[in-house]
C-alpha positions in Angstrom: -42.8 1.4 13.3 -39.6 3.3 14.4 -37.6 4.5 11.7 -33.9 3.9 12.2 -30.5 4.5 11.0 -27.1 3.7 12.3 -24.6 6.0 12.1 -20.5 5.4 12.3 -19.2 6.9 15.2 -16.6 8.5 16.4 -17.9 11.0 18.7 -15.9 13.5 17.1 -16.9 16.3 15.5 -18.6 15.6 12.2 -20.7 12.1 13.5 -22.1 14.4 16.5 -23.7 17.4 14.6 -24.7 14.2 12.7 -26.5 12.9 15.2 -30.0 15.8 15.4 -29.1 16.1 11.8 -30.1 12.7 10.7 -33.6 13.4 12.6 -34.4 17.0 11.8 -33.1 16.8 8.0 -33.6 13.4 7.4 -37.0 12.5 9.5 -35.1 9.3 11.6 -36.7 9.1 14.9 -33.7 7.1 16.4 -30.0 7.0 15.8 -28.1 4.0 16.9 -24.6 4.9 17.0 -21.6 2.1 16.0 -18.1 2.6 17.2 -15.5 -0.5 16.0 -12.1 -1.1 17.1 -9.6 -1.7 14.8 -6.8 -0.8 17.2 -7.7 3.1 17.9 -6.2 4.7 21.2 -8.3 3.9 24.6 -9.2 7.5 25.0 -11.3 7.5 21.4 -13.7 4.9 23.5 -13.7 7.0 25.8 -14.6 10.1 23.8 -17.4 8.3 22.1 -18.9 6.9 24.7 -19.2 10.3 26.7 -20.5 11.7 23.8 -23.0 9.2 23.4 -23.8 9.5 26.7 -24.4 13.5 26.6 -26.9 12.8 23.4 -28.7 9.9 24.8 -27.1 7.7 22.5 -26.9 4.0 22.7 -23.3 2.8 21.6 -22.0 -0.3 20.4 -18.6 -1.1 20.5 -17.2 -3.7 18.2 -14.1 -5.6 18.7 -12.4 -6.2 15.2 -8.8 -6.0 15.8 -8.4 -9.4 14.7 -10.0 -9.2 11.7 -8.5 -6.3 10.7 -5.2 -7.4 11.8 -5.7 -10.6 9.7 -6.1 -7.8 6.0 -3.2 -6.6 7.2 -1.2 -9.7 7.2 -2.8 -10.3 3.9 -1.2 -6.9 2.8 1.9 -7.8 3.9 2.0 -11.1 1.5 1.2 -8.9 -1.0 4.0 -6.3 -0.4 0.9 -3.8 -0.5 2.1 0.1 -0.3 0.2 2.8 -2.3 1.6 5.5 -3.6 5.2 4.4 -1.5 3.2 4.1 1.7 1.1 1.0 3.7 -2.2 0.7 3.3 -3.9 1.6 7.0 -7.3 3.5 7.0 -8.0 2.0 3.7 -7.9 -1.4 4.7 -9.4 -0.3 8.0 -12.9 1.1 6.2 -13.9 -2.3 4.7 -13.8 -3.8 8.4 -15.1 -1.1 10.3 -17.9 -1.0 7.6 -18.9 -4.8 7.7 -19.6 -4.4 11.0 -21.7 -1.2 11.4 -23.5 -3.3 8.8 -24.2 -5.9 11.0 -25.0 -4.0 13.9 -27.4 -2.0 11.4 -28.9 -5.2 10.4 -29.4 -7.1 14.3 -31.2 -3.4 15.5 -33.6 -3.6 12.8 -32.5 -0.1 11.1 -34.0 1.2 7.9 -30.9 3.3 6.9 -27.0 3.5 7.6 -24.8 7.1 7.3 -21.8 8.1 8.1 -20.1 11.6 8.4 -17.7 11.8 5.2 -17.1 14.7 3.4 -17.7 14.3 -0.4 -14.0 14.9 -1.0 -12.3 12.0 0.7 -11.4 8.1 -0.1 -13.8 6.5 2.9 -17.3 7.3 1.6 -16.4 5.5 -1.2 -15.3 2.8 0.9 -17.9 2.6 3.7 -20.5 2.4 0.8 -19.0 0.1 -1.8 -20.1 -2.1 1.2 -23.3 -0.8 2.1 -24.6 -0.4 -0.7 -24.9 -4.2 -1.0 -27.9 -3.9 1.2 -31.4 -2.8 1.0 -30.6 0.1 3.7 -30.9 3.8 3.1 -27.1 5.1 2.5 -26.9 8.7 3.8 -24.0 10.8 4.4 -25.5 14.4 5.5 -22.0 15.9 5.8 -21.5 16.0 1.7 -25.4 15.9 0.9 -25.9 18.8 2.6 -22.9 20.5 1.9 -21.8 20.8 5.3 -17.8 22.7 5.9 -15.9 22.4 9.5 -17.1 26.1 10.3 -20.7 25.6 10.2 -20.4 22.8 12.0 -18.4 23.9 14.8 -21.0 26.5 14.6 -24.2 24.6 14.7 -22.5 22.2 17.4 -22.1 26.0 19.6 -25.5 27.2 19.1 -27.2 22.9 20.0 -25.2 23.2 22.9 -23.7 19.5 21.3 -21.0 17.4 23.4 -17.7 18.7 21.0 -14.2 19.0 22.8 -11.8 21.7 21.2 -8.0 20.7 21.3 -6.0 19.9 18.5 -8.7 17.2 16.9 -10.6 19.7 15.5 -7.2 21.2 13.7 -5.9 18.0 12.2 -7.9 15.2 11.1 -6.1 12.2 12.4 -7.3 8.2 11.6 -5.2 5.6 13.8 -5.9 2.4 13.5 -3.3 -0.8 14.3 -1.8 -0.5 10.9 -1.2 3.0 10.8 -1.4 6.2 11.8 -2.0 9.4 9.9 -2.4 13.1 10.0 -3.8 15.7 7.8 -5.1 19.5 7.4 -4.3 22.8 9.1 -0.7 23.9 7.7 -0.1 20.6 6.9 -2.3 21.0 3.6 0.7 23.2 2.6 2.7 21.6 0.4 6.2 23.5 1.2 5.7 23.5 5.2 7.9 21.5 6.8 5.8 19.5 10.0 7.7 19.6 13.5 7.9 16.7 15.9 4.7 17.4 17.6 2.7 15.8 15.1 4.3 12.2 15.2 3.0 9.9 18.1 4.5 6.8 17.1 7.8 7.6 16.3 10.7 9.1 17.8 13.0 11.0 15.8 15.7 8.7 13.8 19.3 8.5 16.3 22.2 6.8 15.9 21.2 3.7 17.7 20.3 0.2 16.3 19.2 -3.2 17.2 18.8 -6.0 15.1 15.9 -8.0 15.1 14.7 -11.8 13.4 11.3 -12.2 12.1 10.0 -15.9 11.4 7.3 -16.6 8.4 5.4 -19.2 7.2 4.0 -18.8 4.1 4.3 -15.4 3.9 2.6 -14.7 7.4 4.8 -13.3 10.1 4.5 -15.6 13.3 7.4 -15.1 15.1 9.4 -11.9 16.5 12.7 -12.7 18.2 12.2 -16.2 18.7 9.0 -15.9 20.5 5.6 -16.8 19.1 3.1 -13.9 18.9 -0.6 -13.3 17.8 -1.3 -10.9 14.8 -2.8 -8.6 17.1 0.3 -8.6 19.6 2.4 -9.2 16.6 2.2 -5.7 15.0 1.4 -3.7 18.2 4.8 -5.3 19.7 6.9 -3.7 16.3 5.3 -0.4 16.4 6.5 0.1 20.0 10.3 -1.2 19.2 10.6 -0.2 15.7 8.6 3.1 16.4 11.5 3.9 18.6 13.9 4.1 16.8 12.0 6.3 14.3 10.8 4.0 11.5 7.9 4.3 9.2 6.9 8.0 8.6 5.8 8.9 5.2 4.8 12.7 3.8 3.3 11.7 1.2 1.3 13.4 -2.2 -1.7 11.4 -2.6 -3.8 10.8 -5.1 -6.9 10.0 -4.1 -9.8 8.1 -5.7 -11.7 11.4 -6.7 -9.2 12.9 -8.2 -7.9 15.3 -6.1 -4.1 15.6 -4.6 -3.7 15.9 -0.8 -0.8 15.5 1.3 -1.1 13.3 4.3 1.5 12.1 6.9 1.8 8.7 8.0 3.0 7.0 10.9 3.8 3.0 10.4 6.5 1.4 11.9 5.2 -2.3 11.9 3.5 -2.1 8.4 7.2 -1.1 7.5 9.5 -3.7 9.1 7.1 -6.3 8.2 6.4 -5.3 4.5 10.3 -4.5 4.7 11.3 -8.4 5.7 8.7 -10.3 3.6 10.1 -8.7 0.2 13.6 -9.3 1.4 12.7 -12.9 2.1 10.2 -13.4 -1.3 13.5 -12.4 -2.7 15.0 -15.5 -1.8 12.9 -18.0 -2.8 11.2 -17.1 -5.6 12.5 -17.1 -9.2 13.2 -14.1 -11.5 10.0 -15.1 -13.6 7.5 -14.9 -10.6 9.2 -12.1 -8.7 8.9 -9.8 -11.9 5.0 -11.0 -12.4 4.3 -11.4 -8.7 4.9 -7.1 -8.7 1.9 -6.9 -11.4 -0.3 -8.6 -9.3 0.5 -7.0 -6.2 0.1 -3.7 -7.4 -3.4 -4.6 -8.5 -4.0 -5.9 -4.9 -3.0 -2.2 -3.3 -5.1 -0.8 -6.0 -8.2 -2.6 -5.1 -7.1 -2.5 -1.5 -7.1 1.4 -1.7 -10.1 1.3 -3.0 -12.0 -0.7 -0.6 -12.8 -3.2 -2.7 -11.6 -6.3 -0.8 -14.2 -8.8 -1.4 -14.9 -8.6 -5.1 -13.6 -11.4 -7.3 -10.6 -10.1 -8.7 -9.2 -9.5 -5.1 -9.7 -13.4 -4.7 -8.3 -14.2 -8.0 -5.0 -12.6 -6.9 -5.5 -13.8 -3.5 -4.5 -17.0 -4.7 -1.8 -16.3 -6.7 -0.3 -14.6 -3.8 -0.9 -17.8 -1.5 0.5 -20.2 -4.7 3.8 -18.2 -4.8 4.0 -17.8 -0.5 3.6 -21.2 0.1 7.6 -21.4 -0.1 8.1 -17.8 1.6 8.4 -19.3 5.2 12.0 -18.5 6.8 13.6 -15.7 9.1 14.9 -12.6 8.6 17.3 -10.7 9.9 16.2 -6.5 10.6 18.3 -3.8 11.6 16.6 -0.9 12.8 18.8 2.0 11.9 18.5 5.7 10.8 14.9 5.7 10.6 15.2 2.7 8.9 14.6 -1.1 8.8 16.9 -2.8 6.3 17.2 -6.7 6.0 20.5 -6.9 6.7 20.1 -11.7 6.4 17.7 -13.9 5.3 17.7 -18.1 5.6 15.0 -20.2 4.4 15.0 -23.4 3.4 13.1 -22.9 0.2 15.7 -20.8 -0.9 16.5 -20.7 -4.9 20.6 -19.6 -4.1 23.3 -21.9 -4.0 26.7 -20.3 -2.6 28.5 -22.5 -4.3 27.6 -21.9 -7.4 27.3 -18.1 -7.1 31.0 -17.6 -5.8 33.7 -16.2 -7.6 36.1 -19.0 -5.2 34.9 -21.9 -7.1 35.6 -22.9 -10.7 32.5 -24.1 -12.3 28.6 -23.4 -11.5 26.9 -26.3 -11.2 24.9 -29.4 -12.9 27.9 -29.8 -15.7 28.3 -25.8 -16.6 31.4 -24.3 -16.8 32.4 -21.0 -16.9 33.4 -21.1 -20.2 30.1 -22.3 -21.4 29.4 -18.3 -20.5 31.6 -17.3 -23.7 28.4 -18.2 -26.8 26.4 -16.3 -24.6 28.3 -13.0 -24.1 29.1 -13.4 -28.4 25.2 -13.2 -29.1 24.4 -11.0 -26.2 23.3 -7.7 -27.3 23.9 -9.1 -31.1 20.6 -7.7 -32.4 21.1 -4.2 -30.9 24.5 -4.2 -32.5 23.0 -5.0 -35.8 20.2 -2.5 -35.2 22.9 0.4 -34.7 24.7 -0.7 -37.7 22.1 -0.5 -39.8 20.2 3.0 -38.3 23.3 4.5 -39.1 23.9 3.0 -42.7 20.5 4.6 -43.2 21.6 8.2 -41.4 23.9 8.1 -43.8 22.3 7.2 -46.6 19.5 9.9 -46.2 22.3 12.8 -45.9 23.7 12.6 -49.3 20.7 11.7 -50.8 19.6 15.1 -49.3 22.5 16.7 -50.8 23.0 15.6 -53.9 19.2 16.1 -55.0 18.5 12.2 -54.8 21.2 11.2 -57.3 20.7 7.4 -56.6 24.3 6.7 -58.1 26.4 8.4 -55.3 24.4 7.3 -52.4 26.5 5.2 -50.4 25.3 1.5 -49.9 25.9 -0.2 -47.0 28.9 -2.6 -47.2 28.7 -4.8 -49.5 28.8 -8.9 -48.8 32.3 -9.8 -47.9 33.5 -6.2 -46.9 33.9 -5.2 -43.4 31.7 -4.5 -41.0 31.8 -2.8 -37.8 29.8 -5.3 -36.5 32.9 -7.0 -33.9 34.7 -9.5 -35.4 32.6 -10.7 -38.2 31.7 -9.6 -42.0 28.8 -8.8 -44.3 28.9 -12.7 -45.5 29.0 -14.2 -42.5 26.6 -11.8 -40.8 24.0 -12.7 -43.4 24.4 -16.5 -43.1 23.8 -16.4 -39.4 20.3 -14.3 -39.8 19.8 -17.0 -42.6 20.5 -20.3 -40.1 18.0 -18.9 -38.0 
């Protein structure tokens, strides 16, 4: 029986040297090589499959756009940045790794490896999925110890398929969510990157453009009117918002092993869209679930980070999220401005706001309140704090003389006795104590 192992592939430079690695090293007598398209550049195809070609490789190409553009639209409900930026090749890993998976299982393989270092986020994440199967997991890049030099090396001396060019400088993930860029002098904190490394976006100008965005339940389904696919959706918003310079992130991240890097992140739909769905979530929920909605969606970036986006806890929040967007359907209003898009309106018919009652043109709220009612509120409003500085400073001062005077008991002042002022507003000792003793 053949022995074999599908590999992720990229036909870039660490999955090639893979490639007579995972034979020589690791005894495999075929490689089946998996490339899946989460919204990557044509040219990556392209790359792959020549490379495949050149090592008499058979390819498969998996289409999974729409999945993956379904997570993301999942992030968006639950306002999902980490660290101040969208979640892009994390989400993309759980995807891309289902379905190598699959592919590993139809061709009958015995293992499944991919070409991550042993210092990064997506070995974790390619095998928090893998590892669910009975498949070899190998990753000969950080088993064997493997650095960029050696294998640019070993690719020169196998004669292997690699193409020079600014890929094997930056290490640079696209996917439809995102796009991002990492190493050389970028791995300098203090160096300030030029234009040449953004794609996506233009630089910020002084133009604008306003835009509307239609939701239902928290899914965006509409852009300008017009009706539009996930998948055509979010490539549509990175063109427009991308030109007028939105979503780029430099960002300090922390990653899952512990170690700080800085990456640069291109994003212009996974802003405008995460952008307009808290501005509309603004409107229709209450105080109560906005402020607990934020625990919750934290977690979900968490987890999502992680690559942990089919374990229970995901699906517990899951449906939380979908409770509270079942009233987040609306439009909103985006103005594209200074590398920025702002919500500048927001309608929806769910919305908890009543003009009326909010204005400073009308005499009463609403439902029988008047303004006056205000008035016992703002008297026991901040109340306890009140008290609390009174009596911290009755106590100040009671600890200084006693200090002094050696702890002679009969000239430490008291606090004020019952029926003598206090500096508590408007009230006395007597009727302070009478209060705390009605309630």
């Amino acid at each position: 029986m053949t022995d074999k192992v599908a590999l992720a592939f990229s036909g870039g430079l660490d999955t090639t040297v893979c490639v007579p690695l995972l034979k020589e090293e690791y005894g495999y007598d075929e490689v089946v090589a998996v490339t899946v398209d989460v919204g990557q550049p044509a040219d990556e195809f392209t790359e792959a499959q020549e490379t495949a070609d050149a090592l008499g490789l058979d390819i498969h190409v998996v289409d999974a756009k729409e999945e993956f553009a379904s997570l993301a639209l999942d992030a968006v409900r639950a306002n999902a940045t980490y660290q101040g930026y969208p979640l892009g090749t994390a989400l993309a890993r759980p995807v891309i790794a289902s379905a190598i998976l699959s592919i590993a299982e139809e061709e009958s393989c015995t293992g499944i490896a991919h070409g991550c270092t042993g210092k990064g986020n997506d070995q974790l994440r390619f095998e928090a999925v893998w590892r669910d199967s009975d498949l070899e997991v190998i990753a000969p890049v950080r088993e064997l110890g493997l650095t960029r030099e050696w294998e640019k090396e070993y690719a020169a001396e196998r004669d292997l398929p690699v193409e020079g060019g600014s890929g094997g400088d930056y290490s640079i993930d696209t996917n439809l969510w995102s796009r991002s860029v990492e190493g050389k002098e970028l791995e300098e904190p203090s160096h300030v990157p030029g234009e040449e490394i953004y794609e996506w976006t233009d630089a910020p100008g002084g133009e604008t453009e306003e835009i509307t965005i239609e939701f239902e339940q928290g899914y965006p389904v509409a852009l300008n009117g017009e009706a539009l696919a996930p998948v055509e959706l979010i490539e549509t918003l990175n063109d427009l918002a991308g030109s007028y310079g939105v979503g780029r992130t430099d960002a300090m991240e922390d990653r899952m092993l512990g170690l700080k890097v800085r990456e640069n992140y291109e994003h212009p739909a996974a802003t405008t869209l995460l952008d307009a769905h808290a501005g509309l979530e603004d409107l229709v929920l209450t105080k109560e679930e906005r402020s607990f909605k934020t625990t919750v969606d934290d977690e979900w970036a968490e987890k999502g980070y992680q690559g942990l986006v089919d374990g229970p806890l995901m699906g517990a929040l899951d449906a939380f999220i979908a409770e509270t967007n079942e009233r987040v359907t609306g439009t909103v209003t985006v103005r594209f401005e200074g590398g920025q898009a702002r919500v500048v309106g927001r309608e929806s018919p769910y919305a908890v706001y009543s003009a009326e009652a909010a204005s400073f043109n009308t005499e009463d709220v609403s439902g029988g309140i008047e303004q006056a009612d205000a008035t016992g509120v703002a008297k026991y409003h901040g109340f306890q704090e009140r008290l609390a500085n009174h009596t911290i400073e009755a106590a100040k001062q009671s600890e200084g003389v006693t200090a002094t005077d050696g702890g002679a008991a009969e000239d430490t002042p008291k606090r004020p006795a019952l029926g003598e002022e206090s500096p508590l507003s408007g009230t006395d000792v007597d009727e302070t104590a009478d209060e705390w003793e009605e309630q």
